[in-house]
N, C-alpha and C positions, 0 to 999 in steps of 0.2 A: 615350436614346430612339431608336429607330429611326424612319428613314426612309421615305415610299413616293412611287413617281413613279407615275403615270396616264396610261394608256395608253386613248384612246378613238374606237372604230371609225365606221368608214362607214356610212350604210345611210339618206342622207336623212332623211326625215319620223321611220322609226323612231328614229333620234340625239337627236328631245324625249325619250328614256328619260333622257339622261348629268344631265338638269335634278337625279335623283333621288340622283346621286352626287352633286353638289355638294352639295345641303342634306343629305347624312349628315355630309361633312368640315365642313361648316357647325356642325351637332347638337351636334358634338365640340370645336369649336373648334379644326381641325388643316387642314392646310392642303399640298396634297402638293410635295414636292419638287422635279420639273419635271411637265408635262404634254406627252405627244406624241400628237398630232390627225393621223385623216385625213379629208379632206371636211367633211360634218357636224358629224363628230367636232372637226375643227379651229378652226370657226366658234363652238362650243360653248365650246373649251378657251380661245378667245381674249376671250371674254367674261370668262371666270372671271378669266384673269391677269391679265385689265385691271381686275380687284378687284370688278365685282360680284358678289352674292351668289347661291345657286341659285335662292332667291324671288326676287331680281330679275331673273334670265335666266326666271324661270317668267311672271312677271307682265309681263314686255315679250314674250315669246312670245304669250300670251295674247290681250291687246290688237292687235298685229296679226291673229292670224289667227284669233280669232274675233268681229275685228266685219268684217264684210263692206263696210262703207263704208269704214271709212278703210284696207282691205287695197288695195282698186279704187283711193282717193286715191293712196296709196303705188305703185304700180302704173301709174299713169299717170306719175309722175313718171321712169321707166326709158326714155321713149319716145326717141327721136335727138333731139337738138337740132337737128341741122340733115341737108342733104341729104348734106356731106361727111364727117360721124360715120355715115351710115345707109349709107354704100359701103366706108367705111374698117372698118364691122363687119364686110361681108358681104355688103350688098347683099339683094335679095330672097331668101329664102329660108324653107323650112317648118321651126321649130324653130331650134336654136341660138343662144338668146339671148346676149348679153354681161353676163357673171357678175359684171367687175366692177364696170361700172353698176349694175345689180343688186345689190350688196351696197353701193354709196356710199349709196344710198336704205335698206336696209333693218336693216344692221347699227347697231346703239345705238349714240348718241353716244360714249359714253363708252368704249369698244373705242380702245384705243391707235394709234396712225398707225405704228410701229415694235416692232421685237422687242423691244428696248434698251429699251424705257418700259414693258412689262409688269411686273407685282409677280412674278409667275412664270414661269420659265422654259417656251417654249413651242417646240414642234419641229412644224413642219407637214410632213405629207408628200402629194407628189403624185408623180406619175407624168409620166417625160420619153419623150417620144409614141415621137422617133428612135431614143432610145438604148434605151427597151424596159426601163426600171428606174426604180425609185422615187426620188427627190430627196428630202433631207430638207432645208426651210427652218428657218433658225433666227435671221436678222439680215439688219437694213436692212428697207424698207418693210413693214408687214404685210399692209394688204390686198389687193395686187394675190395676193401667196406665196398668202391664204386663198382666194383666188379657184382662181388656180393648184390647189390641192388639192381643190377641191370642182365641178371642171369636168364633170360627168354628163356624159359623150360621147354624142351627137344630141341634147341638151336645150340646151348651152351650150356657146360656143367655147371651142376653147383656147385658153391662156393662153402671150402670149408675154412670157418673161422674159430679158434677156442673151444675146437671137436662139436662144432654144430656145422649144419650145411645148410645154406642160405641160396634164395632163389627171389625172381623179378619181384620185387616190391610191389608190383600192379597187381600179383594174386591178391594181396589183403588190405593193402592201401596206394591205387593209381595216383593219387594227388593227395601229398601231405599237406592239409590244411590244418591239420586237427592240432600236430605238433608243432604248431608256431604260433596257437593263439595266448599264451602269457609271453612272447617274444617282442612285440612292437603293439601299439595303438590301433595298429590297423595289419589286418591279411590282404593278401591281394595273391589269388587263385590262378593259376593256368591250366585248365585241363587239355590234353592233346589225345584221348582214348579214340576220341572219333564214334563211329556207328555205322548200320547198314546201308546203302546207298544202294537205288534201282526205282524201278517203275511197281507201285505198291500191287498192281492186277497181275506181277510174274512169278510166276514159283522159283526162288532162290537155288543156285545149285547148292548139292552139300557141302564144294569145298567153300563156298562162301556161308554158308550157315554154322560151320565150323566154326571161321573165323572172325564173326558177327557177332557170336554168343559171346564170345572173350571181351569184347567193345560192349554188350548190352551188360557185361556182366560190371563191369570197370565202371561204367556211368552211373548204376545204382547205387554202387558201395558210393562214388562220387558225391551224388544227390542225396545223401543219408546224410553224409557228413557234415554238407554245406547244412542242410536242413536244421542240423545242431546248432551251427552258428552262420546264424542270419545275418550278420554284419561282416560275414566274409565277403569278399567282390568273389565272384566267381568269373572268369571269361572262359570262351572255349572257341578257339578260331576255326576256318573250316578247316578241317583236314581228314575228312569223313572216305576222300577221292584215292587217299591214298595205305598203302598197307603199313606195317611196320618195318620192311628190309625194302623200301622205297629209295635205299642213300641213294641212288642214282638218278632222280629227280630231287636233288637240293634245288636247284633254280625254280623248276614249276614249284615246290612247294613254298621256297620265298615268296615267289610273284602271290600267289594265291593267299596268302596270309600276310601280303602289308599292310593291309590297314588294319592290324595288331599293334602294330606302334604307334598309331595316332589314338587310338581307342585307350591302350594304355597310360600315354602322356595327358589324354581325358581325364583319368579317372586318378591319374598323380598328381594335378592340377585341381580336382575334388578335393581328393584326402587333404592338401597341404593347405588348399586355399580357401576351402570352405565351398567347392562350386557343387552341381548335383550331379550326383553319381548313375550312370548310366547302370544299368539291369539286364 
């Protein structure tokens, strides 16, 4: 039988699409051979290795961010504890929360404390701010590394690891395909960067040319990559409609990206069974 490793990109809020990958390997009873995250993409993958299911990464999704009370409960619990955490973050400042407070409140119990104690091998990657290239984690602590890889630079600090300071993974590498091709027999790509959306005859305002460029910019380094290795699957579901701090459309971006798990259980059905693989 062959192998596949999973490869699954950045793109915030759009990244509740990867929910649809898990329950097709779910569907099948298969389960991939390592997973490499960035950002989103990572927080996603770390759930999975840590053994829950896509229905439970969907239905713990859920419950946070569509009930509006206990989002606000959860949310208050991120605040400094004291005056010397609220200086040692940063002090006054507009935006750049701390990620990995942030994630000690939000991420599920059951998400592993280490790489070492995942059921699947997982490769986070992030971006080292000095050195101007991508880091791949893959051992010792996990979620500071998750933090590390999912740092949105002006929403959340960086992250300091080992006196370097680590920032979104999507600046250097949105979809780790590249570190998982001696992993498995086969890749199998998720990209969620998304792209511009409108009528092509209107001039874009700037706050949307802003935040376009970041999506044109993500999809190139993407297409470089795959370009390298052609025998990667790449998919990319729509999620072009929506931004990156969309958590409050988890439902609309489910509905709109289901037929990501039959597309995927397509091409799992390829790889294992010899059938043709969709492009």
């Amino acid at each position: 039988m062959n192998s596949i490793a999973l490869a699954l990109g950045a793109g915030g809020a759009r990244g509740i699409a990867h929910i649809h990958v898990f329950k097709a390997f779910d569907d099948l009873g298969l389960k991939p051979a390592a997973i490499a995250g960035t950002s989103i993409g990572s927080l996603m993958g770390a759930a999975y290795a840590s053994g829950m299911t896509g229905r439970d990464i969907e239905t713990y999704v859920n419950e946070i961010f569509n009930d509006r009370k206990k989002l606000l409960t959860q949310a208050l619990k991120v605040r400094p504890r004291s005056i010397g955490r609220f200086f040692a973050d940063g002090g006054p400042r507009l935006g750049e929360f701390n990620l990995e407070t942030i994630l000690s409140v939000f991420l599920p119990d059951t998400v592993a404390d280490t790489f070492e104690a995942l059921h699947i091998p997982l490769f986070a990657v992030a971006t080292d701010y000095y050195a101007q290239q991508s880091h791949v984690f893959s051992s010792g602590a996990l979620q500071k590394a998750l933090a590390a890889s999912a740092a949105m630079p002006a929403v959340f600090l960086p992250v300091e690891i080992a006196q370097r300071f680590f920032i979104d993974g999507s600046s250097t590498d949105p979809c780790p395909l590249e570190c998982l091709q001696n992993t498995a027999d086969a890749v199998l790509a998720v990209d969620v960067s998304g792209g511009p959306v409108g009528t092509p005859d209107i001039r874009p305002n700037k706050i949307d040319v802003m935040y376009a460029s970041s999506q044109i910019m993500q999809q190139s380094i993407v297409r470089a990559k795959a370009d390298r290795y052609p025998e990667t699957i790449l998919l990319r579901p729509p999620v072009s409609n929506y931004r990156s701090l969309d958590f409050l459309k988890v439902s609309e971006i489910l509905a709109e990206t289901a037929g990501l798990r039959d597309l995927v259980k397509r091409q799992l059905d390829a790889i294992y069974n010899g059938g043709e693989q969709e492009r």
